[in-house]
C-alpha positions in Angstrom: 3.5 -5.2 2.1 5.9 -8.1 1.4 7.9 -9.6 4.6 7.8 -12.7 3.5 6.8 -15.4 1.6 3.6 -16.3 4.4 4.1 -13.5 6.8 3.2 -9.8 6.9 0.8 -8.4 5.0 1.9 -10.3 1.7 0.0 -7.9 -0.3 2.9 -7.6 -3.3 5.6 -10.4 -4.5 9.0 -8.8 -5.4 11.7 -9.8 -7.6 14.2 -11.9 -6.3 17.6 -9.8 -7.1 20.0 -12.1 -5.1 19.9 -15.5 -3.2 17.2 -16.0 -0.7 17.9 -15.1 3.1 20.7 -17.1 4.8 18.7 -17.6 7.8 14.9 -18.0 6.1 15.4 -20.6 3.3 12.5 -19.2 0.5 12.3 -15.5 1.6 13.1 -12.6 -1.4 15.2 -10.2 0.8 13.9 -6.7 0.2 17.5 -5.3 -1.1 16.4 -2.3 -3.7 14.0 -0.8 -1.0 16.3 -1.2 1.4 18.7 0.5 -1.1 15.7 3.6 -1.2 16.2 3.6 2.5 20.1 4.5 2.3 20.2 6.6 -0.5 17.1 8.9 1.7 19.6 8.4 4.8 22.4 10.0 2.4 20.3 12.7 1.4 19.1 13.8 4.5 22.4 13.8 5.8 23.9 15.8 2.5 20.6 17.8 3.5 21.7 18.9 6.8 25.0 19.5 5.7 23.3 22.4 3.0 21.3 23.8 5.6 24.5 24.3 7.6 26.7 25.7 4.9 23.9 28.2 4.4 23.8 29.7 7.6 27.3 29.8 7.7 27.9 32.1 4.8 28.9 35.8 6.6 28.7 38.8 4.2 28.0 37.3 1.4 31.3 35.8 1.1 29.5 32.5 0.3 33.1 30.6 1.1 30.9 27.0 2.2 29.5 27.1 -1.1 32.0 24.6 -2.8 30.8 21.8 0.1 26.9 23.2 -0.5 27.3 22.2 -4.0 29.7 19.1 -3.4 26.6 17.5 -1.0 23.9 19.0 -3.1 25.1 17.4 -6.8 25.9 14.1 -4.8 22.1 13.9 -3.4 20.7 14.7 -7.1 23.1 12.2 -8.4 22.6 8.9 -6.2 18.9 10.1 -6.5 18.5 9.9 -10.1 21.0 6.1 -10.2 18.8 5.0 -7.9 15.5 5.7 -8.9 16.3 4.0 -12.3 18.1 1.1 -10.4 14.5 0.8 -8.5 12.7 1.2 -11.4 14.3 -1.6 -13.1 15.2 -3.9 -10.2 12.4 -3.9 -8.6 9.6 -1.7 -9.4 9.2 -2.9 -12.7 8.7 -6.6 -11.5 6.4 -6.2 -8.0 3.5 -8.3 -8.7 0.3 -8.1 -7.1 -0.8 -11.1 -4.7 -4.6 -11.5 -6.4 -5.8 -13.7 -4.2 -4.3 -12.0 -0.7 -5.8 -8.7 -1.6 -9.1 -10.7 -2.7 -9.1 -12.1 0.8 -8.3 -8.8 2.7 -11.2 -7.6 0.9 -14.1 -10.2 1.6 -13.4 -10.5 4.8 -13.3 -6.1 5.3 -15.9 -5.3 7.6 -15.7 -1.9 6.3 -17.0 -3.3 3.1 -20.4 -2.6 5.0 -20.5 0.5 4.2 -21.2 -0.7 0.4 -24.0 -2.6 1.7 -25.5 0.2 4.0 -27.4 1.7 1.5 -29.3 -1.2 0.3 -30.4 -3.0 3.9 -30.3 0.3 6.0 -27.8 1.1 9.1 -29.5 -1.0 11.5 -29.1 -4.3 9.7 -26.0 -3.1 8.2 -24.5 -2.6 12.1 -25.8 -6.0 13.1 -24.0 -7.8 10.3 -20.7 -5.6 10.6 -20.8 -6.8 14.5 -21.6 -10.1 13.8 -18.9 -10.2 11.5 -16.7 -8.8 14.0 -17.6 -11.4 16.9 -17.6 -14.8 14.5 -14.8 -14.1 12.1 -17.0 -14.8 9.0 -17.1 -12.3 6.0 -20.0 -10.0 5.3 -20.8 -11.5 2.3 -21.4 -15.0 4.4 -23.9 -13.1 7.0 -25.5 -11.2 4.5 -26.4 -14.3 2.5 -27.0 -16.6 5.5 -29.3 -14.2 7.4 -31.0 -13.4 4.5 -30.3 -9.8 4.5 -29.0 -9.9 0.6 -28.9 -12.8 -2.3 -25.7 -13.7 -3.4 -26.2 -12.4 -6.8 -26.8 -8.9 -5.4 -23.5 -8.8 -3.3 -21.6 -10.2 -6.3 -22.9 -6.3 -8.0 -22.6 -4.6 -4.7 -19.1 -6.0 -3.4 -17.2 -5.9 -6.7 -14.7 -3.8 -5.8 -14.1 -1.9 -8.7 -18.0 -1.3 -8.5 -16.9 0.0 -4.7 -13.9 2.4 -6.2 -16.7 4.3 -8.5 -18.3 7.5 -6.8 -21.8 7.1 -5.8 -23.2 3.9 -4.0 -22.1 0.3 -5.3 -24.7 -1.7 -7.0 -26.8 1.7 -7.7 -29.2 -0.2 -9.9 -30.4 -2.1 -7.7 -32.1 0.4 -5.6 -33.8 1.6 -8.8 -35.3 -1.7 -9.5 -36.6 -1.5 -5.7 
């Protein structure tokens, strides 16, 4: 979601939290997921170590229950510092990267199927293959072959019209 500053999928912008990479001048170096990723490598191991102690206890003499409890605590305990450390080094500060996510979104061929309803699966098909051969965004074909005016894909391909239940840019079939 965020390798780097023109790589990836550059869909989020984190906070810087130390100096840039040493080797890529201008990249934010991922260090509090990558913290996430050790303290779940911990866990799972302090996991494994409670699922051993467990099976080990004979008669319920329960004598691995002081290293059960030990690895147990320990998880809870880097969980909860790390959590908030995320929280407030990182998660707190991700921004969204408008104008990526705006892009990944026009040029979605599966934003079709907001337009299928209104110029039926056959045209819909040709303009999602068309799409697909020639790179260019539905709204272009749409527009260009004259399957849809502009002002009615502005209502059809909002995308918060596209997040509602029912079909985007319902009030336009009830004019038709």
């Amino acid at each position: 979601m965020a390798s780097g500053p023109r790589v990836g999928l550059a869909e989020i912008m984190l906070p810087a939290r130390q100096p840039g990479s040493s080797i890529m001048p201008g990249k934010v170096n991922p260090v509090m997921p990558e913290v996430i990723n050790q303290i779940a490598f911990q866990v799972i191991g302090n996991d494994h170590t409670i699922c051993l102690a467990s099976e080990a206890g004979q008669l319920e003499l329960n004598v691995m229950e002081p290293v059960l409890v030990f690895n147990l605590l320990q998880s809870i305990s880097i969980m909860n510092n790390g959590f908030r450390a995320f929280t407030d080094n990182c998660l707190k500060g991700i921004e969204a990267n408008e104008d990526r996510l705006k892009e990944y979104v026009e040029k979605s061929v599966g934003i079709i199927t907001a337009v299928n309803p209104h110029i039926g699966y056959e045209a819909a098909a040709r303009v999602a293959k068309e799409a697909i051969a020639t790179g260019q965004s539905v709204r272009e074909l749409c527009v260009k072959n004259g399957v849809l005016s502009q002002e009615d894909l502005e209502l059809i391909l909002d995308p918060f019209e596209m997040t509602h239940p029912g079909i985007a840019g319902a009030t336009l079939l009830k004019k038709n």
